[in-house]
C-alpha positions in Angstrom: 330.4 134.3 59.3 329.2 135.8 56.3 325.6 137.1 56.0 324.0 137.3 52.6 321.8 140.6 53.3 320.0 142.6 50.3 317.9 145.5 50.0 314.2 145.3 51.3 314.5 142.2 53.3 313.0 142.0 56.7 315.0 141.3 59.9 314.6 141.1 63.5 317.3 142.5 66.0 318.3 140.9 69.0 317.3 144.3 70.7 314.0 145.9 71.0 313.5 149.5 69.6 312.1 152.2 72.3 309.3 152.7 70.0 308.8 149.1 70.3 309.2 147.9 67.1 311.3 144.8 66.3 311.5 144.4 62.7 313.3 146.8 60.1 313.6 146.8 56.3 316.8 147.0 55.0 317.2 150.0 52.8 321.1 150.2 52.2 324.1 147.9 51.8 327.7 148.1 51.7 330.1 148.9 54.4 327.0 150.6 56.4 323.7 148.7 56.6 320.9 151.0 56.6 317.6 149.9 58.1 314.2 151.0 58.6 312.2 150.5 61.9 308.8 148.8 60.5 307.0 150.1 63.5 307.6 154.3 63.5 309.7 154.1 60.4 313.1 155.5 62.2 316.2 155.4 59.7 319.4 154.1 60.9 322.8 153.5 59.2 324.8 151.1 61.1 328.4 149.1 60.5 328.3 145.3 59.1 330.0 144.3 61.1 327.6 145.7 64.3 324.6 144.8 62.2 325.7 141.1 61.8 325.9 140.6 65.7 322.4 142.5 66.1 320.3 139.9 63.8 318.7 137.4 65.2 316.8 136.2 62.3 316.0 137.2 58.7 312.2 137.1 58.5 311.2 137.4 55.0 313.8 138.1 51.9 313.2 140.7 49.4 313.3 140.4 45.8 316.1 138.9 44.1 318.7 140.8 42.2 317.5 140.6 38.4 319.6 137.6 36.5 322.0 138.6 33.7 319.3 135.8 31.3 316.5 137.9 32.3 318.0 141.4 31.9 316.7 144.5 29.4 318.8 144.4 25.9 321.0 147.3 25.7 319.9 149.1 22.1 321.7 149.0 19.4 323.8 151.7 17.7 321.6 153.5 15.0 324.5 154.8 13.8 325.7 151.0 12.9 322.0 150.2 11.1 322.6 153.3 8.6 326.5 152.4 7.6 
């Protein structure tokens, strides 16, 4: 099962934290999800593939990854204006 996971969206774990907290921000992807305990704000790195099994649901998404049609223009080469 692949889950599409980005930065700063919400999930809640199957397991409660001691501080009783059940909702984290995610704050890292890649082979290590890192999250963020919403409650006492406790970092935590933990493998995909652990992370994957620990979801129980994805609460609210974060913002979306900027589209290439809505992207910044890279500036031109002055040095290409004065030849």
């Amino acid at each position: 099962m692949y889950l599409d996971i980005q930065v700063d969206d919400i999930v809640h774990l199957r397991k409660q934290h001691p501080c009783g907290g059940w909702e984290w921000r995610v704050v890292r992807t890649g082979a290590d999800i890192g999250i963020v305990c919403l409650t006492c704000h406790r970092r935590l790195m933990m493998p995909r593939h652990k992370f994957r099994r620990a979801v129980k649901t994805i609460v609210q998404r974060g913002s979306p990854p900027p589209d290439s049609d809505n992207a910044l223009p890279l500036p031109e080469d002055s040095a290409s204006e004065n030849s």
